[in-house]
N, CA and C atoms as an extended XYZ file, in Angstrom:
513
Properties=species:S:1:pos:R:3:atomname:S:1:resname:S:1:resid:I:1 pbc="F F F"
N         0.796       -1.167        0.000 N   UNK     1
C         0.000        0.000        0.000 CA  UNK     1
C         0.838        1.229        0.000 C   UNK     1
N         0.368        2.213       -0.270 N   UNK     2
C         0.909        3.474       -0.791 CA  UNK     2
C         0.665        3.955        0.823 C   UNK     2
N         1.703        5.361        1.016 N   UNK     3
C         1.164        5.997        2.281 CA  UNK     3
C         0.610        7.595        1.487 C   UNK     3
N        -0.148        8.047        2.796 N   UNK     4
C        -0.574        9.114        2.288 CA  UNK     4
C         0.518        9.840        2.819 C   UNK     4
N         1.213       10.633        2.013 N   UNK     5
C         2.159       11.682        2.671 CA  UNK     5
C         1.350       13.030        2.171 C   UNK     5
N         0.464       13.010        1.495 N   UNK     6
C        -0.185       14.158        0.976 CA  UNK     6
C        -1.315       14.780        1.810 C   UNK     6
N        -1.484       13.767        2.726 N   UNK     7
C        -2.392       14.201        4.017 CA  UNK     7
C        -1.768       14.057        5.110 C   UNK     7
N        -0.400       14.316        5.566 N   UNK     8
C         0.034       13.799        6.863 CA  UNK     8
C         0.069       15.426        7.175 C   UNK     8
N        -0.545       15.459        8.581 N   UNK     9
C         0.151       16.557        9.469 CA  UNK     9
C         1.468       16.649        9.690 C   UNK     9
N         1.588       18.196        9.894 N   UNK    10
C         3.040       18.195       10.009 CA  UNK    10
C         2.796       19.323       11.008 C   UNK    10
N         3.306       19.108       12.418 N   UNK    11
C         3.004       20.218       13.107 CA  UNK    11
C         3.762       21.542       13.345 C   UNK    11
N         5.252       21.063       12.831 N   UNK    12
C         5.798       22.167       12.486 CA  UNK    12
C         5.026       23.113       11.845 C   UNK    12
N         4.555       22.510       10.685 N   UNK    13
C         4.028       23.546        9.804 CA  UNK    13
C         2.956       24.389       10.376 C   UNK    13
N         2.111       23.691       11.059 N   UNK    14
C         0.966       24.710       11.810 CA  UNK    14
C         1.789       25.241       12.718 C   UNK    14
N         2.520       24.596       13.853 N   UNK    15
C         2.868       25.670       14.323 CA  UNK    15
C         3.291       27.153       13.479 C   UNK    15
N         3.948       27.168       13.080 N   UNK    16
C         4.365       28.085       12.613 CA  UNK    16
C         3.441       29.172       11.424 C   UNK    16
N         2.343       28.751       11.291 N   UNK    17
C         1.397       29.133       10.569 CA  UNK    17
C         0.536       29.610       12.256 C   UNK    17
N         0.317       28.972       12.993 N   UNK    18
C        -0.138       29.808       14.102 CA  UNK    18
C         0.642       30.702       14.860 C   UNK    18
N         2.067       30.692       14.463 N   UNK    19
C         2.787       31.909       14.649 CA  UNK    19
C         2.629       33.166       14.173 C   UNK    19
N         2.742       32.486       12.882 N   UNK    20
C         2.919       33.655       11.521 CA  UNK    20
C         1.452       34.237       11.800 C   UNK    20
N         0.203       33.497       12.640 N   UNK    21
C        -0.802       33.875       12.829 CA  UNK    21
C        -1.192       34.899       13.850 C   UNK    21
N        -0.387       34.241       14.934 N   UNK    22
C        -0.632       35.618       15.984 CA  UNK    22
C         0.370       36.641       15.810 C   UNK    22
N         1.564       36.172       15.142 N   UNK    23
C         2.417       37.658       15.167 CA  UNK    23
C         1.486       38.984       14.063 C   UNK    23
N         1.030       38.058       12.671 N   UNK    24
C         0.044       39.299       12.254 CA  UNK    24
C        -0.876       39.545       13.131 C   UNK    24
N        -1.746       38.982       13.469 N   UNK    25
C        -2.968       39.729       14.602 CA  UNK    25
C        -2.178       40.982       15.663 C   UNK    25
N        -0.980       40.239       16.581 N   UNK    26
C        -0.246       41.652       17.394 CA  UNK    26
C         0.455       42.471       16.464 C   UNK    26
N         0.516       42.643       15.044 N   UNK    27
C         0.854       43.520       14.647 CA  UNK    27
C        -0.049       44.386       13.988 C   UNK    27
N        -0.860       43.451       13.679 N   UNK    28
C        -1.906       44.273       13.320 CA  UNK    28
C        -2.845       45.745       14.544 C   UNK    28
N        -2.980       44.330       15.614 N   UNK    29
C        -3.670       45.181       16.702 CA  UNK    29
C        -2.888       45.895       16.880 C   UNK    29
N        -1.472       46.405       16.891 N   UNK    30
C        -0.775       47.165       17.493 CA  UNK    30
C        -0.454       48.290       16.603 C   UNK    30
N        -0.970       48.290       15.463 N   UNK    31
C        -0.460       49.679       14.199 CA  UNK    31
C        -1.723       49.533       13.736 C   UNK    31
N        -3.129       49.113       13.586 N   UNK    32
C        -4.364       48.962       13.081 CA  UNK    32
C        -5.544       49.786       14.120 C   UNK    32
N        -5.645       48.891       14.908 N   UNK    33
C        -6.770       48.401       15.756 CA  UNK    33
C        -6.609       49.786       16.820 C   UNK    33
N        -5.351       50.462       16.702 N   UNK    34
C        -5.631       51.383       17.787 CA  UNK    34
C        -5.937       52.461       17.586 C   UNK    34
N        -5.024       53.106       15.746 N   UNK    35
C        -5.216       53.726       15.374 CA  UNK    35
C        -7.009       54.044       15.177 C   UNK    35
N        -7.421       53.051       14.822 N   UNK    36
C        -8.763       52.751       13.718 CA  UNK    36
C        -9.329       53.174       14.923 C   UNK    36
N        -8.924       52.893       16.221 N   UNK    37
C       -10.309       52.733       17.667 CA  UNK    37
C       -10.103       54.423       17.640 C   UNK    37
N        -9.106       54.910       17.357 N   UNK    38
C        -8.957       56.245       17.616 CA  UNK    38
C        -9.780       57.181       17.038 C   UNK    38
N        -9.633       56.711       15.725 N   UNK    39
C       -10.366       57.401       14.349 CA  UNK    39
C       -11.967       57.824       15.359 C   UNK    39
N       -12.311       56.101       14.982 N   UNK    40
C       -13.899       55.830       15.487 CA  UNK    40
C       -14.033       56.770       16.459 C   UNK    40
N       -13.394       56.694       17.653 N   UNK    41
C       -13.844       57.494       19.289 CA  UNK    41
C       -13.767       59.230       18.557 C   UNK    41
N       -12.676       59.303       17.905 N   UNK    42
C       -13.022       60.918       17.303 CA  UNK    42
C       -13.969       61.051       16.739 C   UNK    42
N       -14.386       60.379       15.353 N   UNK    43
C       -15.715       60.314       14.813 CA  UNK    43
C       -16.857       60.705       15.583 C   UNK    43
N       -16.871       59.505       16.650 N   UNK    44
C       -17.913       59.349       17.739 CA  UNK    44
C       -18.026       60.991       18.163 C   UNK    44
N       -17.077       61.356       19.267 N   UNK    45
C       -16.952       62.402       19.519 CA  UNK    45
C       -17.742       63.818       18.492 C   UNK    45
N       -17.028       63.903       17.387 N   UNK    46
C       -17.508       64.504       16.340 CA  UNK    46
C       -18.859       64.432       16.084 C   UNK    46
N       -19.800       63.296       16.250 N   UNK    47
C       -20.939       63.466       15.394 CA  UNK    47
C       -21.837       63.553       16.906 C   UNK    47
N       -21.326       62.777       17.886 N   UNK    48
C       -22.442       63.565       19.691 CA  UNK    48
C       -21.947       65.038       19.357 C   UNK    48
N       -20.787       66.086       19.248 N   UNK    49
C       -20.641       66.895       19.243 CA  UNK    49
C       -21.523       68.125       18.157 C   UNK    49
N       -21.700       67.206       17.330 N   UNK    50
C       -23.131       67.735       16.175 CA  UNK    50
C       -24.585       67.404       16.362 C   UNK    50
N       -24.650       66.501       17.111 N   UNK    51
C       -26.129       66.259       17.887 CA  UNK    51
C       -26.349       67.404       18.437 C   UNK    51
N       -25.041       67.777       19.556 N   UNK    52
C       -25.441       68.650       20.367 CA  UNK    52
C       -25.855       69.968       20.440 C   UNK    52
N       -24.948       70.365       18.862 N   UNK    53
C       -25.049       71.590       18.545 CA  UNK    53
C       -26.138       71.908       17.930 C   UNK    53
N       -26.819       70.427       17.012 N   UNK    54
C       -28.344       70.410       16.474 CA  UNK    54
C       -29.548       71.062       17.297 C   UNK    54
N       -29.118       70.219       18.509 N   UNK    55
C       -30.450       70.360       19.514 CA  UNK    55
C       -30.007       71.844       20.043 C   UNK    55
N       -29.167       72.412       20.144 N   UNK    56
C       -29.170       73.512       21.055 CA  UNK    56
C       -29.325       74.698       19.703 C   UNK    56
N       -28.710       74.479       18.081 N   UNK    57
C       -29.712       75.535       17.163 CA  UNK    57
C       -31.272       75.232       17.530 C   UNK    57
N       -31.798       73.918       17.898 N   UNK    58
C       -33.218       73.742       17.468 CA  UNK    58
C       -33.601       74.680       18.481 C   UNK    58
N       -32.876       74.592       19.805 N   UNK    59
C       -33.819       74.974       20.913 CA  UNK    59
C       -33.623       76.453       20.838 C   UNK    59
N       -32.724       76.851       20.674 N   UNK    60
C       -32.371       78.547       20.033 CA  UNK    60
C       -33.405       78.827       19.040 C   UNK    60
N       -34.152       77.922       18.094 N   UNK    61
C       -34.862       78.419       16.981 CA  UNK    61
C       -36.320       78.353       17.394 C   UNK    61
N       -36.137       77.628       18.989 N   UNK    62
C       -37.490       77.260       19.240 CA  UNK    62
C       -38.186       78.776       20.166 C   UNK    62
N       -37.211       79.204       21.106 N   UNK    63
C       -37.222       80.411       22.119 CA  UNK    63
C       -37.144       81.372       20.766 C   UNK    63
N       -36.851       81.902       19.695 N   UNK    64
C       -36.270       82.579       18.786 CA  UNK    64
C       -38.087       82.167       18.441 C   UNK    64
N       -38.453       81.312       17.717 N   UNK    65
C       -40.186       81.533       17.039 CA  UNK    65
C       -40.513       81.800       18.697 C   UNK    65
N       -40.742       81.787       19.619 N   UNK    66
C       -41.462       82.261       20.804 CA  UNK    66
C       -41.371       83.421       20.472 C   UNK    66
N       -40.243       84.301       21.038 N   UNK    67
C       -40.414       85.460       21.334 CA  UNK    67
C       -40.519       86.046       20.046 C   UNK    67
N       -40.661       85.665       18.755 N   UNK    68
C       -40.933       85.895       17.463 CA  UNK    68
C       -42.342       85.969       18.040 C   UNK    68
N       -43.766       85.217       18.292 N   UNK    69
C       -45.046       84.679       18.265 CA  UNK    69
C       -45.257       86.223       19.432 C   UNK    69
N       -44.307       86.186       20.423 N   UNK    70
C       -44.960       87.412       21.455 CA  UNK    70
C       -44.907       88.755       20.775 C   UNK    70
N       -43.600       88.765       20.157 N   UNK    71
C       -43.723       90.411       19.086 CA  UNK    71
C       -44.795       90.963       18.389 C   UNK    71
N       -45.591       89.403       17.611 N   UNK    72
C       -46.318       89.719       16.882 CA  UNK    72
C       -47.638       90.015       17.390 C   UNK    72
N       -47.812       88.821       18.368 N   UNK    73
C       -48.627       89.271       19.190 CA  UNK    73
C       -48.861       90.725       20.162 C   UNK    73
N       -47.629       91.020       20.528 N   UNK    74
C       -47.592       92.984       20.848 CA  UNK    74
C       -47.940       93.204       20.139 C   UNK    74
N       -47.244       93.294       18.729 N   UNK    75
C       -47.430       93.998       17.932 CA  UNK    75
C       -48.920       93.474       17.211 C   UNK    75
N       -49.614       93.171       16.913 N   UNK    76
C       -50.652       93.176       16.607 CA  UNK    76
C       -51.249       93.761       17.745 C   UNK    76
N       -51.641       93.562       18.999 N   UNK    77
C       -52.192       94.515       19.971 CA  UNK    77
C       -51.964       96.154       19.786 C   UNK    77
N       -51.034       96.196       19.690 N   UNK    78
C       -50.103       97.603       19.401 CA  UNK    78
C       -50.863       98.447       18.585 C   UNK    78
N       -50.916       97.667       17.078 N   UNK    79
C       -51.606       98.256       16.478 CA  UNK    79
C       -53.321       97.933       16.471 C   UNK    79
N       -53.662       97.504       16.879 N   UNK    80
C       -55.275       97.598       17.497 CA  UNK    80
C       -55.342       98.556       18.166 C   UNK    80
N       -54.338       98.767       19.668 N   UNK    81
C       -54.466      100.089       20.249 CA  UNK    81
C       -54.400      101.633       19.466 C   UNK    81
N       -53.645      101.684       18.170 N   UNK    82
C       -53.461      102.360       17.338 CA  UNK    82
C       -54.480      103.118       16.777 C   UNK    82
N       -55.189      101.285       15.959 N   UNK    83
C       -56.344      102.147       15.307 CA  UNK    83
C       -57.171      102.518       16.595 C   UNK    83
N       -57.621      101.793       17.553 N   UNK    84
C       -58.678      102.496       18.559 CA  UNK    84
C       -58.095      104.073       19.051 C   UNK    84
N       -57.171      104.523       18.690 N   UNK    85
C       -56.695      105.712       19.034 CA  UNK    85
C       -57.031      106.870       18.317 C   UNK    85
N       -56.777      106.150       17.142 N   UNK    86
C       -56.857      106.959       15.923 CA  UNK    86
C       -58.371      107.286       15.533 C   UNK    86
N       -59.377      106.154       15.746 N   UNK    87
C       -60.513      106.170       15.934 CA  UNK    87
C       -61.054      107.440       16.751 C   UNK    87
N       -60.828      107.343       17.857 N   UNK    88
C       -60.986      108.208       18.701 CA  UNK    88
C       -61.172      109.681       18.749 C   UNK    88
N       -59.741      109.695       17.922 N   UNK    89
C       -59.025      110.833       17.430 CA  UNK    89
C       -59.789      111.640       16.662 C   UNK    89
N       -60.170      110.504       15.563 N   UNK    90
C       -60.889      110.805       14.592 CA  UNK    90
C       -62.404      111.247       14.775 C   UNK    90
N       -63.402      110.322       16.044 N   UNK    91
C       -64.451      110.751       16.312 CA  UNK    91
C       -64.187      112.267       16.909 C   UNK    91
N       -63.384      112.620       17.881 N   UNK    92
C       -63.179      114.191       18.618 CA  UNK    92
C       -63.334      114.863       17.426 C   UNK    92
N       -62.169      115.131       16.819 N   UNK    93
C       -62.001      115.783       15.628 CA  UNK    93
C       -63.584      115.953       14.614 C   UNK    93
N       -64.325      114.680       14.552 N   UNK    94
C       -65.172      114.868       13.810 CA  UNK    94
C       -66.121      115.432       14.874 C   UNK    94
N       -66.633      115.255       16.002 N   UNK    95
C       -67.194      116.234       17.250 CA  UNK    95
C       -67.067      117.548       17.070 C   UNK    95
N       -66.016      118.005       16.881 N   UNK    96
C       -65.316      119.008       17.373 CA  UNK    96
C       -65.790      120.014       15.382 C   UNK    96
N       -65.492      119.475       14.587 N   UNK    97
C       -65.846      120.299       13.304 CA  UNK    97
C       -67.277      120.205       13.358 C   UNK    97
N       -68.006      119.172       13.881 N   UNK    98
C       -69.461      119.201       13.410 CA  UNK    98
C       -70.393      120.673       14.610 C   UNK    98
N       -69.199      120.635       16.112 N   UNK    99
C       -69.404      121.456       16.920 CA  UNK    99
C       -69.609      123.229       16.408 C   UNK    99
N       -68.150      123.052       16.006 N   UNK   100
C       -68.197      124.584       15.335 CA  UNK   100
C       -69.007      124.930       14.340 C   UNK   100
N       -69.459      124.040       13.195 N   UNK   101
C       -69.909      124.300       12.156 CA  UNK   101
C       -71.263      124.610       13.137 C   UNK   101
N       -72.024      124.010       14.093 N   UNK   102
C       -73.006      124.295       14.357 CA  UNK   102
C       -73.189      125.861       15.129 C   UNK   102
N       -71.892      125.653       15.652 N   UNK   103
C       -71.717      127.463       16.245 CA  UNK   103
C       -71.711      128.209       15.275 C   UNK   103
N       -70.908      127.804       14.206 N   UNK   104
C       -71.144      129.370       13.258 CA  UNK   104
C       -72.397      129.134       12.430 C   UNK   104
N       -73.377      128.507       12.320 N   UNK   105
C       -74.943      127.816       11.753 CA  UNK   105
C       -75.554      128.743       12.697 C   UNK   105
N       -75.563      128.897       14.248 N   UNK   106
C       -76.087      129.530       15.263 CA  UNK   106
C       -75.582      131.134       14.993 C   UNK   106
N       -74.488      131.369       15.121 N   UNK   107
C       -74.152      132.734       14.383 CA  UNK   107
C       -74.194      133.155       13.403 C   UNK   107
N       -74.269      132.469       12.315 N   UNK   108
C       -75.181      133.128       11.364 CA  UNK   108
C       -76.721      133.179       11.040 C   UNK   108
N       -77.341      132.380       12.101 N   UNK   109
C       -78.513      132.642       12.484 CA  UNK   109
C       -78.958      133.684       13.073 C   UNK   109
N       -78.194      133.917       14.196 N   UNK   110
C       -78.638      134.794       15.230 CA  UNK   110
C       -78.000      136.333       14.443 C   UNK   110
N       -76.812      136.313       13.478 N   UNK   111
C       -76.482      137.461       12.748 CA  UNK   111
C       -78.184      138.161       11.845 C   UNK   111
N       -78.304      136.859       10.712 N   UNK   112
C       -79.396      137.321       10.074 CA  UNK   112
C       -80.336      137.392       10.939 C   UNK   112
N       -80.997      136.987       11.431 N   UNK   113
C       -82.194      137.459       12.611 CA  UNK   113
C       -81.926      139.556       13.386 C   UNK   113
N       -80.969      139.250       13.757 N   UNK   114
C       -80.420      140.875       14.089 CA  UNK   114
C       -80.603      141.444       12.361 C   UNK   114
N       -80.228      141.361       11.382 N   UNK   115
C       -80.465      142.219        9.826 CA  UNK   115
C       -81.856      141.783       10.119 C   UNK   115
N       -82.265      141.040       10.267 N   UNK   116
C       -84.028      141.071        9.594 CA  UNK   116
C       -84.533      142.256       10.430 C   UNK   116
N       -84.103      142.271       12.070 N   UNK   117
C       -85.136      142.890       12.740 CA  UNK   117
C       -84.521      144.601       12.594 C   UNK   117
N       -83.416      144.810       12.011 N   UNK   118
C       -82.729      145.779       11.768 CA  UNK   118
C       -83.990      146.528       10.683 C   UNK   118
N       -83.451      145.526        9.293 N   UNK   119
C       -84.722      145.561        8.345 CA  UNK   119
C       -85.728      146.107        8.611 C   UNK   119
N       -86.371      145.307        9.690 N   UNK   120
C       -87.654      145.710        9.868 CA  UNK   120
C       -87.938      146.969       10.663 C   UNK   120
N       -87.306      147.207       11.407 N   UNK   121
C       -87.217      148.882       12.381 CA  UNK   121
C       -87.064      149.317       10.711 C   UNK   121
N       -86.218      149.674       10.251 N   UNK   122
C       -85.939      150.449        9.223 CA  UNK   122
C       -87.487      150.577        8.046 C   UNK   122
N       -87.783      149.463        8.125 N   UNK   123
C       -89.047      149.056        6.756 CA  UNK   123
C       -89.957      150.016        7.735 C   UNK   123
N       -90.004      149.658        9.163 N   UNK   124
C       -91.194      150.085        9.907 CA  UNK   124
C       -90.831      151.771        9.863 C   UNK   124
N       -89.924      152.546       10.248 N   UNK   125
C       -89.555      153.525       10.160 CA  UNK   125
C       -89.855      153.990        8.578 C   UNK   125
N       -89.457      153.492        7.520 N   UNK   126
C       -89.964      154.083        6.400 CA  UNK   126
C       -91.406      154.274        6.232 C   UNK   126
N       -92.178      153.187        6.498 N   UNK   127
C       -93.682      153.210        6.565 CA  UNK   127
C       -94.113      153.884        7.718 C   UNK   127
N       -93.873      154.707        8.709 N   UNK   128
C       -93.928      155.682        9.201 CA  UNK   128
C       -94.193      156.747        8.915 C   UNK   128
N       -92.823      156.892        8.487 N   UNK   129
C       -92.752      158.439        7.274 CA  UNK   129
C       -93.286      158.091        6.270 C   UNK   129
N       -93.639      156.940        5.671 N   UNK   130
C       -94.393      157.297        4.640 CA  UNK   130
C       -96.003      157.529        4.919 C   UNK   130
N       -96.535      156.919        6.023 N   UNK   131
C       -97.687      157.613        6.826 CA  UNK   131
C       -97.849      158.536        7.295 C   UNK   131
N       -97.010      159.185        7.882 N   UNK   132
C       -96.733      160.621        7.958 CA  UNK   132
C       -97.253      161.359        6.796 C   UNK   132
N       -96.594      161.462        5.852 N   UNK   133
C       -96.597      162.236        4.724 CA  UNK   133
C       -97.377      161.975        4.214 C   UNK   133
N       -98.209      160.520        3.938 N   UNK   134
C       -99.675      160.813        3.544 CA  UNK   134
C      -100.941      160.957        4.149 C   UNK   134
N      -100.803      160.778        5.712 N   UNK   135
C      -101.411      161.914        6.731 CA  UNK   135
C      -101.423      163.146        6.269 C   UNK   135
N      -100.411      163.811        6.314 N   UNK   136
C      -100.531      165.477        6.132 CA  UNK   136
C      -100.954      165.406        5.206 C   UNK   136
N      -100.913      164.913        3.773 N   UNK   137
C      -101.262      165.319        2.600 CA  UNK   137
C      -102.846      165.276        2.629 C   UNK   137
N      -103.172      164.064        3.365 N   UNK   138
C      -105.135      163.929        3.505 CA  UNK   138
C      -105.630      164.700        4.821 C   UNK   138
N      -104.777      165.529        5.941 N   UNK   139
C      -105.360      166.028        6.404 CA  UNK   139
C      -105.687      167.274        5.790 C   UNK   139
N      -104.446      167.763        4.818 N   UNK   140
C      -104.768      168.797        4.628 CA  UNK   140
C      -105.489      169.538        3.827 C   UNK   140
N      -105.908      167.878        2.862 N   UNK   141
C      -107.016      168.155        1.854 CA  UNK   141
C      -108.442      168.198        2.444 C   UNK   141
N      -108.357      167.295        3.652 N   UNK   142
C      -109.453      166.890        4.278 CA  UNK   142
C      -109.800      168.616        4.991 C   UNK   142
N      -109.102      169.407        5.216 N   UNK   143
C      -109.439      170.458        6.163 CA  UNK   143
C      -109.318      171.856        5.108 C   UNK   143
N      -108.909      171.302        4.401 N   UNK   144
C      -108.868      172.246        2.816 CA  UNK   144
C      -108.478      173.805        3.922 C   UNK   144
N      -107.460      173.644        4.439 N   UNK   145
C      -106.977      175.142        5.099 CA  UNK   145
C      -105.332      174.664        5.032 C   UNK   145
N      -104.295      175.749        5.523 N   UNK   146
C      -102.949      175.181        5.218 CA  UNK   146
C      -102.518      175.661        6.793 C   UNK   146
N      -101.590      174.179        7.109 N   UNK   147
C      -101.539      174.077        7.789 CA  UNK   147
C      -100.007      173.999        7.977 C   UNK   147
N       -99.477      174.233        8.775 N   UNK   148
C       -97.807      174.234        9.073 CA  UNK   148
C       -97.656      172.738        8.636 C   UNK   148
N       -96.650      171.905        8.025 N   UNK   149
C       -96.606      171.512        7.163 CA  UNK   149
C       -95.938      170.232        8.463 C   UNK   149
N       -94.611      170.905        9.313 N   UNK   150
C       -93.832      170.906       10.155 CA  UNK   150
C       -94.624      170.450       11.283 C   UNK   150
N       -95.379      171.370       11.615 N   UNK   151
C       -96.192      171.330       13.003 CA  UNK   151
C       -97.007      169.637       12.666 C   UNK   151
N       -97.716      169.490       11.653 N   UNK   152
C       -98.632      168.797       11.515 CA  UNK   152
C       -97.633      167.405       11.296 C   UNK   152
N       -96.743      167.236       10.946 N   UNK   153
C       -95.975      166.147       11.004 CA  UNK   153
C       -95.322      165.528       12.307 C   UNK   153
N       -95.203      166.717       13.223 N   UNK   154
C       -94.767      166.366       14.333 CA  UNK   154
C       -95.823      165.295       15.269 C   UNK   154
N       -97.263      165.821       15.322 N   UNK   155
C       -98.091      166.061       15.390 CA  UNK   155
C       -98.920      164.056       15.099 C   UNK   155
N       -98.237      163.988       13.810 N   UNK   156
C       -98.623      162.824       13.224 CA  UNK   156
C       -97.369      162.035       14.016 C   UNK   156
N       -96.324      161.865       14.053 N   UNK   157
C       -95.168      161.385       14.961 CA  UNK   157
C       -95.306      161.048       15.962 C   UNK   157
N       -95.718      161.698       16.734 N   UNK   158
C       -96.102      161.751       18.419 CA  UNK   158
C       -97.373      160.434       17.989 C   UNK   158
N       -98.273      160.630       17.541 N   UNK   159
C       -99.722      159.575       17.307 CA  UNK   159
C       -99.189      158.255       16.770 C   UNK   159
N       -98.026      158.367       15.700 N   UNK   160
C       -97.662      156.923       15.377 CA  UNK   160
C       -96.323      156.469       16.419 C   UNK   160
N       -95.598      157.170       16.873 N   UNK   161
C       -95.042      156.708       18.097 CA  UNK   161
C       -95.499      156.050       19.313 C   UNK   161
N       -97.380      156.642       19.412 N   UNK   162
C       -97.857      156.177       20.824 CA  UNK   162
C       -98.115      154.876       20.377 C   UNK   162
N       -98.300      154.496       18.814 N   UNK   163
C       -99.014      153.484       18.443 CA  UNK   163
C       -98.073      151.710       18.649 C   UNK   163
N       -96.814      152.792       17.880 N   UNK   164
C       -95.722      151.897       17.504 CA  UNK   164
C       -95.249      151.380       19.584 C   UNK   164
N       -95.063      152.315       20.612 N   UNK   165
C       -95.313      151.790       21.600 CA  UNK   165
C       -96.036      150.937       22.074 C   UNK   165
N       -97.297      150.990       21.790 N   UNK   166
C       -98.498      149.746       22.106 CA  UNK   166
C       -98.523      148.816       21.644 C   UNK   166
N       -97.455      148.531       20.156 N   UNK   167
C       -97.294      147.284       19.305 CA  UNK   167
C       -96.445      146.938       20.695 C   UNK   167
N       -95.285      147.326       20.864 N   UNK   168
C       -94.043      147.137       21.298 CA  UNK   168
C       -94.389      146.194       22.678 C   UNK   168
N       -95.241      146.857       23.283 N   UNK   169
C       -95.916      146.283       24.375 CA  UNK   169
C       -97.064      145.099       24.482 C   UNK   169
N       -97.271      145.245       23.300 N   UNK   170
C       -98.035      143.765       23.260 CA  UNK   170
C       -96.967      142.553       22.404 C   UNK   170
N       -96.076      142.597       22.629 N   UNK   171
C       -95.201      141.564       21.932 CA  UNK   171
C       -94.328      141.413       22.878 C   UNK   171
């Protein structure tokens, strides 16, 4: 029979293949594995360090829309108080022109009322004298004699004066 030499262990050989085995692994771990752990823990470091800065823009953006939401909110009050001001403003103001216009409506009432009654002394005074003068003219036709012209006007004056008194007094 033949031997197998093509399957015989040879333990030299493993040994030394489990040499050649752990000396790469400690060389590896020792220029690889520490570097690489290093990398990673920086990485690590690096990207909690960007979490952190995430959450603290968010929470900055969150107080930042707050006091954004209260501005607007002033400020929308703000200007409500505004227009109610202006409103206000605006009713006085419109008070206040519709006031005067009615004062000078009253003064120029109470002006023309003074011309009318002016007017009227004056209208009444003309129709006076013009009664007068056509008094004398019919008394003196009526008495067909001549009469002081002067005297008889006075005369008529005094009679429409007592008259124009007795209006005066019944009003």
């Amino acid at each position: 029979m033949q031997t197998l030499e093509i399957i015989s262990v040879n333990i030299w050989n493993m040994l030394i293949s489990l040499c050649n085995l752990l000396l790469l692994f400690l060389i590896l771990k020792k220029f690889l594995y520490k570097p690489i752990n290093k990398v990673l823990s920086e990485r690590r470091a690096a990207i909690d360090e960007q979490y952190t800065a995430a959450e603290e823009a968010e929470r900055k953006a969150l107080e930042s829309k707050e006091k954004w939401d209260q501005k607007m909110l002033s400020a929308d009050e703000e200007a409500d108080s505004i227009m109610k001001n202006a409103v206000v403003s605006a009713q006085r103001r419109s008070d206040k022109i519709v006031e005067e216009a009615k004062e000078k409506a009253d003064d120029m009432i109470r002006q023309a009322e003074s011309e009318a009654r002016l007017e009227m002394k004056k209208a009444q005074a003309g129709i006076k004298k013009e009664i007068v003068n056509v008094s004398a003219a019919l008394t003196e036709k009526m008495l067909n004699r001549e009469i002081n012209g002067e005297d008889h006007r006075e005369l008529i004056d005094s009679f429409i004066n007592e008259i124009g008194e007795d209006d005066d007094a019944d009003e």
